[in-house]
C-alpha positions in Angstrom: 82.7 37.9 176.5 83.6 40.7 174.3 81.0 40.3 172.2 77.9 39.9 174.4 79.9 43.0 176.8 79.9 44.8 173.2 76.3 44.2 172.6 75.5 45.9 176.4 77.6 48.5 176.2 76.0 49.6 172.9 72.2 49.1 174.3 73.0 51.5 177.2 74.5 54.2 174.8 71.4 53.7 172.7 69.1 54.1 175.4 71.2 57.8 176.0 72.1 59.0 172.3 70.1 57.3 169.9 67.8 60.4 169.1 71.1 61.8 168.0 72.0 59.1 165.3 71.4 60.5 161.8 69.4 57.9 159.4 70.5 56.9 156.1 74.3 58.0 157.5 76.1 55.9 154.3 73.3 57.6 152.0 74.3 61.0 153.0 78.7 59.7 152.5 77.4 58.8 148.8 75.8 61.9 148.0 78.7 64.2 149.2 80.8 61.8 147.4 78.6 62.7 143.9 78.7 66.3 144.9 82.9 66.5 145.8 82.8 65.3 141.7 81.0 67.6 140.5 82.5 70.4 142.7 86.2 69.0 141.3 84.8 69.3 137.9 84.2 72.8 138.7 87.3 73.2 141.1 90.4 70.8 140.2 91.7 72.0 143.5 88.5 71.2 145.6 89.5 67.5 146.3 93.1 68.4 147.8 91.3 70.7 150.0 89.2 68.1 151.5 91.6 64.8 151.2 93.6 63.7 153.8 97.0 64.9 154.1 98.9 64.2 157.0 100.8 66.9 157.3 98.2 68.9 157.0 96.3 67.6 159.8 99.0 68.4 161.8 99.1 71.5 160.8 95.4 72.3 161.8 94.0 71.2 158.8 91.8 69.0 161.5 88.7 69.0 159.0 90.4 66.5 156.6 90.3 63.5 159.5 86.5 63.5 158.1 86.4 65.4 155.0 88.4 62.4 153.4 85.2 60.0 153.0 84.0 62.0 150.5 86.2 62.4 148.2 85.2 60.1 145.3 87.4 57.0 144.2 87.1 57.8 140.6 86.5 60.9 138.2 84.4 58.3 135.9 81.2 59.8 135.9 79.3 55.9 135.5 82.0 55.1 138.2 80.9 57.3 140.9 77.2 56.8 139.9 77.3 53.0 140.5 79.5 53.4 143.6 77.0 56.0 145.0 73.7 53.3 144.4 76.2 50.6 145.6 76.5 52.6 148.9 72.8 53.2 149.2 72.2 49.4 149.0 74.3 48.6 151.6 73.2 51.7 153.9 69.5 50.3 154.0 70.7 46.4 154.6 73.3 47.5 157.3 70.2 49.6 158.8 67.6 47.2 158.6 70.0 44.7 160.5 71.4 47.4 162.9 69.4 50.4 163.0 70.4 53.9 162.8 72.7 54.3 166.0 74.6 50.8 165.5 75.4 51.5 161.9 76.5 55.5 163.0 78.8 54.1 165.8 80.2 51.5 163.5 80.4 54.5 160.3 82.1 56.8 162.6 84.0 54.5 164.3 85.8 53.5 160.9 86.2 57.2 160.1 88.5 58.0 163.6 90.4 54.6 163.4 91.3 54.9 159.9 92.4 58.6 160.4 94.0 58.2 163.4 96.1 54.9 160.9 96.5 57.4 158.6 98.9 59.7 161.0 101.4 57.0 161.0 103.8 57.7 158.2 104.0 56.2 155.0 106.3 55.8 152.6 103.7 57.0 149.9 100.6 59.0 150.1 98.1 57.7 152.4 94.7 59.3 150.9 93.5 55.8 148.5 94.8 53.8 151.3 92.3 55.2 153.7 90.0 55.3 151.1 90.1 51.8 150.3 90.0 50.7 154.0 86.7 52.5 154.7 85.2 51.2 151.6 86.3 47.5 152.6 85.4 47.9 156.2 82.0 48.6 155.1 81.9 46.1 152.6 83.4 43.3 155.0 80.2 44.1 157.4 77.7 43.8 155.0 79.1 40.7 153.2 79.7 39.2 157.2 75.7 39.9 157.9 74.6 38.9 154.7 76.9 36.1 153.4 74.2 34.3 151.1 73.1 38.2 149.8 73.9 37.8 145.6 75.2 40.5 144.2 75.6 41.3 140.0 79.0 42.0 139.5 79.3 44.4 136.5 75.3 44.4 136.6 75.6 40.5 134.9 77.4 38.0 136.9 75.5 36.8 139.9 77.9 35.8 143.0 77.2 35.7 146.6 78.5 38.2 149.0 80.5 36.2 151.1 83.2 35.4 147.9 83.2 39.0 147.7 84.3 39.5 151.2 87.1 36.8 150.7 88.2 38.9 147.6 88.0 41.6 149.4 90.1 40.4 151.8 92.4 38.9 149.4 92.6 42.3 147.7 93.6 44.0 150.8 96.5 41.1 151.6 97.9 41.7 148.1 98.1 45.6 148.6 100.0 45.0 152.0 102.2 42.4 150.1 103.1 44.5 147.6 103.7 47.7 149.3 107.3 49.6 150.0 106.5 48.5 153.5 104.3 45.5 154.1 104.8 45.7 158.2 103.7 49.7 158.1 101.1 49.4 155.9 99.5 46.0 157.4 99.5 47.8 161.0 97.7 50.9 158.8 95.4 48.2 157.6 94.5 46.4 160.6 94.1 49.6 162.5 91.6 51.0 160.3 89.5 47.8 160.3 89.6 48.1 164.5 85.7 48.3 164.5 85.2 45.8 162.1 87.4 43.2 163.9 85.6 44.4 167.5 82.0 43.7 165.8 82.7 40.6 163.7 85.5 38.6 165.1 84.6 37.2 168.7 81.1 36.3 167.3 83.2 34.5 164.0 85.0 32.5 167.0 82.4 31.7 169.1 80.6 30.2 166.1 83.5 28.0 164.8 83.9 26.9 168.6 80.1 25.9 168.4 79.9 24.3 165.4 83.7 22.3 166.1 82.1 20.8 169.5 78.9 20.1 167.6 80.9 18.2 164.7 82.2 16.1 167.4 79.9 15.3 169.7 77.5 14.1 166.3 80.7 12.0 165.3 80.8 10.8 169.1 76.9 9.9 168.8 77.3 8.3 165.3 79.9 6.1 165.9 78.6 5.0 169.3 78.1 1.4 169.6 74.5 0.4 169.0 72.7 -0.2 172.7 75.0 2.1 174.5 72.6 4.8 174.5 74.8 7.1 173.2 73.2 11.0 173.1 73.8 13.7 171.1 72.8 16.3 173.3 73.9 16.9 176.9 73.2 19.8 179.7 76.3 20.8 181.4 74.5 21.6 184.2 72.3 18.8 184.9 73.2 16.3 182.8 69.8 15.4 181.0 70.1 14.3 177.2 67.4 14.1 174.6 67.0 10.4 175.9 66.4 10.8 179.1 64.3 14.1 178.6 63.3 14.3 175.5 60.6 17.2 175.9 63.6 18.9 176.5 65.0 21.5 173.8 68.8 21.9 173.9 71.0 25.3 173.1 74.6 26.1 173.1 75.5 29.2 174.8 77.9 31.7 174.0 80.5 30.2 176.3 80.1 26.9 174.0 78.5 24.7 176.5 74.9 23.2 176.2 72.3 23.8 178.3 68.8 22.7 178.6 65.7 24.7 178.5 64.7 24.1 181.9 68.5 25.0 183.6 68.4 28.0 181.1 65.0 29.4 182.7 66.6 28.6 186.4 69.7 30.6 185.3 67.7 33.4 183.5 65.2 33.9 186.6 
């Protein structure tokens, strides 16, 4: 499974490079972010120095592929205050969840894939775009680990952050809709959310798959005729149910089948 493979891959590279991961990583994107405003304050052309420009980059420019993340989304002062504190939230829930070396594989990992989108030619300038995608793929992670998180839009309406992911989304759809070329700019898009759709997406399946074969093996069970002995759980492997063994506890792996505990300690030792 991708997912579980995923999961390996990333404890090995821990186990090598995680002294090298650099804590509070989306902390330190917010504060150059506050400091590229106040530098274009004091240097209108600062910002095109540092935002990505194609061209550039293949020119030699090769500093803009990162440089671009911190160029702020707005000149509103209260704008780019709130976005900064925003950023910091989400740095120390994505962290507590991940730690420092997941959350810098998955920061950085954003950053390449949405620069290496951004050298495919547009028919308009491509800086917001990238912009936007980084700030969604973050977004997207957080809202996908903490669905039930509630968040005060405009500091007054409470609303979970799982409706803002599905906005999000919906906000992202729109733009590609309503581009001068929805087929360039939704590869653009799907490229730059790469690591978000590697992290999140197998484990989104697996779960639907679980809870589908669930659903119906509790409609199966509930609509069994009375005196049939009808069970709701079953091992794949040796066929016990909570009936038969009912000291037994029952989980689905990630392949979607259901094993009991006693075939999952056989198969684990």
């Amino acid at each position: 499974m991708i997912y579980e493979t995923g999961h390996r891959v990333l404890n090995q590279l821990e186990k090598q490079f995680g002294k090298l991961a650099l804590p509070k990583l989306l902390r330190w994107v917010a504060g150059f972010q506050v400091l590229s405003w106040v530098l274009s304050g004091l240097s209108p052309d600062f910002v095109n120095w540092i935002v990505f420009d194609r061209e550039a980059v293949l020119s030699g420019e090769v500093w803009r592929v990162f440089t671009w993340v911190m160029v702020p989304m707005s000149k509103n002062v209260l704008f780019v205050v709130i976005t900064a504190l925003f950023i910091f939230f989400i740095n120390d829930s994505l962290e507590s969840e991940w730690d420092s070396f997941r959350l810098n594989v998955y920061v950085f990992a954003s950053i390449i894939f949405i620069s290496i989108a951004g050298l495919i030619p547009l028919p308009t300038g491509s800086g917001l775009l990238l912009n936007g995608i980084f700030y969604s793929a973050i977004f997207l992670a957080f809202a996908s680990l903490f669905p039930n998180q509630v968040i005060h839009l405009f500091a007054i309406i409470p609303i979970k952050a799982k409706w803002l992911g599905w906005a999000n989304a919906a906000f992202l759809l729109a733009a590609i809709l309503t581009s001068p070329s929805p087929p360039v700019f939704a590869a653009v898009t799907a490229l730059g959310l790469t690591p978000y759709l590697l992290t999140f997406v197998p484990g989104f399946v697996t779960a639907y798959r679980q809870q589908t074969q669930a659903t119906v093996r509790r409609h199966r069970f509930e609509t069994a005729i009375p005196g049939e002995g009808a069970s709701f759980h079953e091992c794949e492997s040796c066929g016990a149910t909570e009936k038969s063994h009912p000291e037994r506890d029952f989980r689905v792996s990630a392949e979607g089948k259901e094993y009991c505990g006693e075939c999952r300690r056989d198969a684990a030792g």
